[in-house]
GUVEX-57019 format. One line per field, with one value per residue (C-alpha): x, y, z; residue number from 1. Coordinates in steps of 0.25 Angstrom, whole numbers. Each point is the difference from the previous one (the first is absolute). Layout:
BEGIN
X	[X ...]
Y	[Y ...]
Z	[Z ...]
nr	[NUM ...]
END
This chain:
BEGIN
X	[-133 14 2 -10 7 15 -6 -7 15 6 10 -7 -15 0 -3 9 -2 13 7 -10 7 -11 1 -15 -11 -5 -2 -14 -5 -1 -4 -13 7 10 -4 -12 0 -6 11 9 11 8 0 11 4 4 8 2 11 3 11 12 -2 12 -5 -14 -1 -4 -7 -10 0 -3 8 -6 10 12 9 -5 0 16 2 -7 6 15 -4 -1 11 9 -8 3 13 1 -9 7 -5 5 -13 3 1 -12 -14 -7 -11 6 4 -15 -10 -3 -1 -13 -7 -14 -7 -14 8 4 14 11 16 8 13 0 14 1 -11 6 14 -6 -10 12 7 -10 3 9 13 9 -1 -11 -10 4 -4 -13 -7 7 -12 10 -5 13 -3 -5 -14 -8 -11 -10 -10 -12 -2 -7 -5 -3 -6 13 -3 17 -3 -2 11 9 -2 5 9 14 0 -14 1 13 -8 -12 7 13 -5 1 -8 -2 -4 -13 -3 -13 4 12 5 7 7 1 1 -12 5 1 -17 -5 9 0 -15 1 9 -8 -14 11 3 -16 -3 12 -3 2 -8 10 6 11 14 4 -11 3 16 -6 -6 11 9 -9 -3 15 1 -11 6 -12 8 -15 -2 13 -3 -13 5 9 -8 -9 13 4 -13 1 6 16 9 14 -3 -9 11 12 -10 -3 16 1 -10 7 11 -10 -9 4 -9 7 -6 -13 3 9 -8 -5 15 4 -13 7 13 -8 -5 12 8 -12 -3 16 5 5 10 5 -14 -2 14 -3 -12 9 12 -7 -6 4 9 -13 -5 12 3 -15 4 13 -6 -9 5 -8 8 0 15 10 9 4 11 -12 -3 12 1 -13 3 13 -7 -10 9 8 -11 -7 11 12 10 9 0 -16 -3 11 -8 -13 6 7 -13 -12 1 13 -9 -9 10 3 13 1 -9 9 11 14 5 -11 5 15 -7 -7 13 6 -12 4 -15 -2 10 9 0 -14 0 10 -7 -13 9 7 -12 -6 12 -2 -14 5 8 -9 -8 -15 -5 8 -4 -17 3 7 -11 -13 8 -1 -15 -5 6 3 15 -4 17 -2 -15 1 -10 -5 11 -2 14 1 14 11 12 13 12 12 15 11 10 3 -10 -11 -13 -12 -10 -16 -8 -16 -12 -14 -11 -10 -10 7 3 -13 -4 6 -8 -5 10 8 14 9 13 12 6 13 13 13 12 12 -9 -10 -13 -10 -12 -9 -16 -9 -11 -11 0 -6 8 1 1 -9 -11 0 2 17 9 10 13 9 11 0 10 -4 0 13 4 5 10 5 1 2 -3 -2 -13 -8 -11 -3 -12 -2 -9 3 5 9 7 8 -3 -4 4 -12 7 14 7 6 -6 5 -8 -3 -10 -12 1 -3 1 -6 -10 -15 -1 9 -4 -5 -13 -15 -4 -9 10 11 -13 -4 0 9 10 15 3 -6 7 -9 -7 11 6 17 5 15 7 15 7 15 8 4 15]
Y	[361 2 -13 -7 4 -6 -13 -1 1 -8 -11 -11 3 3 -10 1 -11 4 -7 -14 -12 -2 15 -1 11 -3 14 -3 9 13 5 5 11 5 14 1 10 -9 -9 11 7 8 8 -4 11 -4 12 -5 9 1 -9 6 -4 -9 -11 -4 -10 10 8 -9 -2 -16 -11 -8 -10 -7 7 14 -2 -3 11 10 -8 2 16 2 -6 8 12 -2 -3 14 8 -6 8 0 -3 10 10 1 8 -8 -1 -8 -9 -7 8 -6 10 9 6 -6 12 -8 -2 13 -3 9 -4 11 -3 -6 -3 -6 -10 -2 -4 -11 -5 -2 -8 -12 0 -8 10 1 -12 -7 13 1 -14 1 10 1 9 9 7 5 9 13 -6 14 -2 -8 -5 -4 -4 -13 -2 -14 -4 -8 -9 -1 -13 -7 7 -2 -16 -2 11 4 13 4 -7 8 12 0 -6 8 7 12 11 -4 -12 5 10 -5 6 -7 6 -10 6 -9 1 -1 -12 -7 4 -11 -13 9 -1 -15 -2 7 -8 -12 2 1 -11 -10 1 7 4 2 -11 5 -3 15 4 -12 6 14 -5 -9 11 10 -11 -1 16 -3 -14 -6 -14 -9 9 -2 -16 1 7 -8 -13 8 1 -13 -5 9 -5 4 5 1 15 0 -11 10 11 -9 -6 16 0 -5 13 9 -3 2 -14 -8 -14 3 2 -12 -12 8 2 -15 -2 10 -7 -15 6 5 -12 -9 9 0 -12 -4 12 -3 0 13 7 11 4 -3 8 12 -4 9 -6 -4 -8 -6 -4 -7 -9 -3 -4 -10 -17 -3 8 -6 0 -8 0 10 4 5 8 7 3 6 8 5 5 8 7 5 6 5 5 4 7 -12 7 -1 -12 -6 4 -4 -14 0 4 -5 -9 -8 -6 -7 -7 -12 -4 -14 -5 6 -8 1 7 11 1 2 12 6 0 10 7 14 5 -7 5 -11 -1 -4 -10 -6 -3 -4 -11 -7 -2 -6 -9 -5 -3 -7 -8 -3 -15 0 -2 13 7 0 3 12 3 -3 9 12 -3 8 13 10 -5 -13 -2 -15 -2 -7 6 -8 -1 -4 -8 -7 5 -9 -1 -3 -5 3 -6 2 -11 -11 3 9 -3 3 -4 6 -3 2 -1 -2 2 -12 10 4 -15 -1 11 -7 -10 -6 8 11 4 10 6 5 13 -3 -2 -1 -11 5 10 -6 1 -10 -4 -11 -3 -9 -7 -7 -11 -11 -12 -7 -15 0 13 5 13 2 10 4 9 6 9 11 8 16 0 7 -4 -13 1 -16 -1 -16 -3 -11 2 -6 0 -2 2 0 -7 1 14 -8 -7 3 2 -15 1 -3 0 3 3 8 9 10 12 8 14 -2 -16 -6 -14 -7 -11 -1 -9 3 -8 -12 3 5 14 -5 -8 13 9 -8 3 -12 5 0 11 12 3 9 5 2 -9 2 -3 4 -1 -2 4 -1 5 -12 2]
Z	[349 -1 8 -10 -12 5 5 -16 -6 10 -9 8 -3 -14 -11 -13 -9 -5 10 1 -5 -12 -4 2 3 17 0 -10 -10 2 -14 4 11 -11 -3 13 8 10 1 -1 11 -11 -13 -10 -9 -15 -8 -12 -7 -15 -5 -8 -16 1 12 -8 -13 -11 7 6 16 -3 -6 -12 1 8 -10 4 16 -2 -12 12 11 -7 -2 16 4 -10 4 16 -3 -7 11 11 13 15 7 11 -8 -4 6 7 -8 -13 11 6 5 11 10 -6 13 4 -2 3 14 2 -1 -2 0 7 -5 -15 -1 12 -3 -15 8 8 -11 -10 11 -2 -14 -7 -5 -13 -10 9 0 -16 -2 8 -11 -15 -3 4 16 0 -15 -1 -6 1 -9 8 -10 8 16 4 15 6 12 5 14 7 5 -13 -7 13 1 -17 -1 10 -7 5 13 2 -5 10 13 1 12 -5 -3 -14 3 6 -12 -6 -15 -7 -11 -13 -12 -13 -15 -10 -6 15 4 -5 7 13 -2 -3 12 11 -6 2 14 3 -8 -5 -12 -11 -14 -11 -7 -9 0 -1 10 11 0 2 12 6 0 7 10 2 3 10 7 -5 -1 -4 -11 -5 1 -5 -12 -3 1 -10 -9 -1 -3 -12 -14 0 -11 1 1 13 4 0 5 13 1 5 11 11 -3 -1 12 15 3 -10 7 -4 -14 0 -3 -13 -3 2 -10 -11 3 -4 -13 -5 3 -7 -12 -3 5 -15 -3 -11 -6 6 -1 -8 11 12 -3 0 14 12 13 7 -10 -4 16 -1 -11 2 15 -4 0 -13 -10 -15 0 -6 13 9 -10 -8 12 3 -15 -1 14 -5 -14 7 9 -11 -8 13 6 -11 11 6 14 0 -6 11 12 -7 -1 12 9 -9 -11 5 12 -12 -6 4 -2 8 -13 -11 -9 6 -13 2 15 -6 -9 12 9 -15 -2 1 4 14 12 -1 16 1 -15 8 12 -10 -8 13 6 -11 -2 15 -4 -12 9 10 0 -4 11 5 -12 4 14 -5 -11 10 11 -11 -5 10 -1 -10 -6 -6 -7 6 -8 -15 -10 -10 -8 -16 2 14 8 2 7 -6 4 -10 -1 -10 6 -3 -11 -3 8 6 7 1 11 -4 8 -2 8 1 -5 -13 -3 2 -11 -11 -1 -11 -10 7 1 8 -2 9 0 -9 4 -6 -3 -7 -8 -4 6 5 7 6 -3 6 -7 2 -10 -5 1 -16 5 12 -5 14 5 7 3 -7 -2 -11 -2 -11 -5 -6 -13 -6 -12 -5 10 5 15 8 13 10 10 11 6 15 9 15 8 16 4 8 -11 -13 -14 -8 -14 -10 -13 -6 -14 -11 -10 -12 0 -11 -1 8 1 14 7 11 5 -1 11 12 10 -8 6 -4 4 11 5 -1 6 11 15 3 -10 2 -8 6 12 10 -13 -9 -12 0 -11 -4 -15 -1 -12 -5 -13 -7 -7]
nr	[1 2 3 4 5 6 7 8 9 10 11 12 13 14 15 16 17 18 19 20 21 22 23 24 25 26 27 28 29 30 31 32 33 34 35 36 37 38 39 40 41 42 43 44 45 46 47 48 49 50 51 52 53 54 55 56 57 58 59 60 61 62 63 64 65 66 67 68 69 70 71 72 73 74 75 76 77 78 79 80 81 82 83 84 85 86 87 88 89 90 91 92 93 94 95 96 97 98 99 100 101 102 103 104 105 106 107 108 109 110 111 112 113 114 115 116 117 118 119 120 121 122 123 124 125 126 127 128 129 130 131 132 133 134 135 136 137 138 139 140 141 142 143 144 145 146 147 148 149 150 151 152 153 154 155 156 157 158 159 160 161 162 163 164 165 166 167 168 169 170 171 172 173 174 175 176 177 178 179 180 181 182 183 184 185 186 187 188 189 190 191 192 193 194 195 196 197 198 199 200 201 202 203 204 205 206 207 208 209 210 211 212 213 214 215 216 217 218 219 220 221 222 223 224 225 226 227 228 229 230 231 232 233 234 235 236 237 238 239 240 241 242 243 244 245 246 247 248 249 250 251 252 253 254 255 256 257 258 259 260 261 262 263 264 265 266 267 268 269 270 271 272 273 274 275 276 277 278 279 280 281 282 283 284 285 286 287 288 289 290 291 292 293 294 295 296 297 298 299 300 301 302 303 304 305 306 307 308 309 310 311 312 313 314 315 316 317 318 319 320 321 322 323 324 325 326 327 328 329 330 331 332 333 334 335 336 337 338 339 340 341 342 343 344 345 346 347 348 349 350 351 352 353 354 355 356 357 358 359 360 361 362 363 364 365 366 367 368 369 370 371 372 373 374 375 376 377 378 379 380 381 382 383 384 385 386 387 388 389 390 391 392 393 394 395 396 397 398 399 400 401 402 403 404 405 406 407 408 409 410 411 412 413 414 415 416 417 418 419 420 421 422 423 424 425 426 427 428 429 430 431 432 433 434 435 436 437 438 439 440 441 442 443 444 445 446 447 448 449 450 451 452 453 454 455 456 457 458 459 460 461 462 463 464 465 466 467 468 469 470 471 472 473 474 475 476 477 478 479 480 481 482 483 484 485 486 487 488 489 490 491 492 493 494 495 496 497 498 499 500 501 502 503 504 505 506 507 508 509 510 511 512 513 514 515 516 517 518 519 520 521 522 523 524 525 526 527 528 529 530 531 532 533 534 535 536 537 538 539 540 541 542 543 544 545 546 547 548 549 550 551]
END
């Protein structure tokens, strides 16, 4: 029998669905032997202890809603902070009481301590052991409220649960011990329960949101990782609230198998960055948001922003009301939030901000602002290898949201006049999106103090009543001031060959007055929009606007 019993633990013979690649159940339904005596080896032993006042949610062992799991959730952790007990000094039996004699067998342990020693040794120690059960093992929990038994059969439990296959096959005395003694708090009976019908069965039969966390995190105590996955597909099926959202952006630090909880995380992630993509819309609501949720958003490409100036504004106002001490907002910017700016898309005046902001460490503002001049100054082509290398992974600096106002690059000179010159470019795509009537507009940009920018339309041409593409020059509106220059208009059309000038002259600008072209290319849209076309080089429209002070 003793032969038997190794060879039905041996690694290679048993069958966890935890580790097949579809996560599924070949190990069949086993619901009908949960609780049999007939299909039965052990006798599991569930004391469940009375709970200190301060760990339940007004007095009540379950949670109504998401808002009280975390309320209780917040209550333990402060408590185990304050109660913080060495493991080893405690009596073996607020530990696991594992090693009860099998008095049906006759079985008597002659040296107690001895078999305590090598039973803690094939448990995990310290922080580990403390994570494995926050209903508090360690705790003098003296009051046991009422005692369950369940028929238990070890190979079941060993096949979807590590801790239990460690548990029955250590070769040891206890391992052969028929009765197996478990201690847990009241408000945890009823997801243990759930957990051990799980692993009989794969499935479960309570559907709440506050119940199905209960359950994951015992099935994380107990190694039971398809639990944990089944939980949280369960979850994300559910309707989310920024609250649950927040509450699962925590999982993965308070779980010790954080890849099974991580698809539900990613999914939370998704619903934040969706429901506050506009946040300006939602300013008031976001501000208040913790760093979690605030990561989630800013880490999304489809922010509602006007550019990344917008972003690093917003960042920068958050951090100061989050974090009011210079020394902590510094580090939270310097190892969290910074990462999600990204800087390469930002105006060259807000980079020269960044470089004197007194809240980033100027070492690493230093480092974010040349890298993004380098990608400024890098061709286009250059640019998406950069940005498709960085699509993959977490820091996604190279990726361009959606801006409101497309990013340029400009090119500046004070002698032998004051000039500049601004690169734009437009994805087929979004020339494609103005049609019939659209418009978009550049980031501004600057020439001898004034500010500027470009739009291109979609317009319908007044001599020919076809649909064209056109582009204009606008200055921001301040005041009635009186500003001349000469400007030109240039577009690519072979990578290999220099900008062709489409059109050239001279304008006075007054507040909020613009100038430009309704027809560029002296061609229909479909024409401009075809596959043939000349403009679009590999996909991309490069159009560059020259401007000079006139004196």
């Amino acid at each position: 029998m003793r032969d038997a019993k190794l060879d039905l633990f041996d690694p290679r013979t048993v069958m966890d669905s935890d580790y097949l690649p579809d996560g599924g159940s070949r190990d069949g339904d086993f619901g009908f032997a949960f609780n049999d005596s007939n299909f039965s080896d052990r006798v599991l032993r569930i004391e469940i202890m009375a709970e200190s006042p301060e760990t339940r949610s007004d007095g009540c062992e379950s949670c109504q809603s998401l808002a009280d799991w975390a309320s209780r959730k917040r209550r333990r952790e402060d408590i185990k902070k304050e109660n913080a007990v060495d493991i080893s000094a405690c009596p073996e039996e607020q530990i696991l009481n594992c090693n009860q004699p099998d008095n049906d067998d006759g079985v008597v342990f002659k040296n107690q301590e001895e078999e305590f020693v090598a039973m803690i040794e094939e448990l995990p120690s310290g922080e580990e052991a403390a994570d494995i059960n926050d209903s508090n093992w360690s705790m003098d929990c003296s009051t046991v409220l009422r005692v369950k038994t369940l028929h238990i059969s070890s190979p079941i439990l060993a096949a979807k649960s590590p801790f239990f296959y460690k548990l029955f096959s250590n070769g040891m005395r206890e391992s052969e011990q028929r009765h197996v003694t478990l201690r847990i708090n009241a408000s945890e009976e009823a997801a243990l329960m759930e957990l051990l019908n799980f692993m009989y069965s794969n499935t479960l039969t309570t559907t709440s949101a506050p119940a199905l966390l209960d359950v994951l995190m015992a099935a994380d105590k107990f190694e039971v990782a398809s639990c944990m996955r089944y939980c949280s597909r369960l979850l994300r099926n559910l309707p989310m609230t920024p609250e649950s959202a927040l509450l699962y952006l925590e999982l993965p630090s308070s779980v010790l198998i954080g890849d099974a909880v991580q698809p539900l995380t990613d999914t939370a992630k998704q619903f934040l960055a969706a429901r506050y993509k506009d946040i300006t819309k939602f300013q008031d609501e976001v501000m208040s948001l913790p760093l979690a949720g605030i990561e989630a958003i800013l880490s999304s490409d489809d922010l509602q922003v006007a550019s990344e100036d917008a972003v690093y504004d917003f960042v920068l106002k958050w951090a100061r009301t989050q974090y009011p001490k210079l020394e902590e907002r510094r580090e939270i910017l310097g190892s969290r939030l910074g990462r999600f700016i990204r800087f390469p898309y930002m105006t060259c005046r807000k980079l020269k901000k960044a470089l004197t902001c007194n809240d980033f460490d100027h070492e690493l503002a230093s480092k974010a602002v040349l890298e993004a001049l380098f990608f400024k100054a890098e061709a286009p082509h250059r640019q998406r290898i950069l940005a498709a290398e960085e699509s993959a992974i977490t820091n996604r600096r190279f990726v361009e949201r959606a801006y409101k106002y497309r990013p340029i690059k400009v090119v500046e000179f004070e002698l032998p006049r004051q000039q500049c010159v601004v690169y734009l470019d437009l994805k087929r795509e979004e020339c494609a999106n103005l049609f019939p009537s659209g418009r978009v507009y550049s980031q501004a940009f600057h020439l001898g103090g004034q500010g500027f920018f470009l739009s291109a339309h979609c317009n319908m041409d007044q001599q020919s009543s076809f649909h064209c593409f056109g582009l204009f020059l606008g200055m921001q509106e301040k005041g009635t001031v009186s500003f001349a220059v000469d400007y030109e208009f240039s577009a690519r059309s072979k990578p290999t060959e220099d900008y062709i000038s489409k059109y050239k002259g001279n304008y006075t600008f007054t507040g909020g007055k613009a100038v430009g072209y309704r027809n560029l290319f002296g061609i229909p849209w479909t024409s401009f929009m075809a596959e043939d076309s000349l403009y679009f080089v590999n996909g991309i429209l490069h159009l560059r606007a020259e401007l000079t002070i006139r004196h």
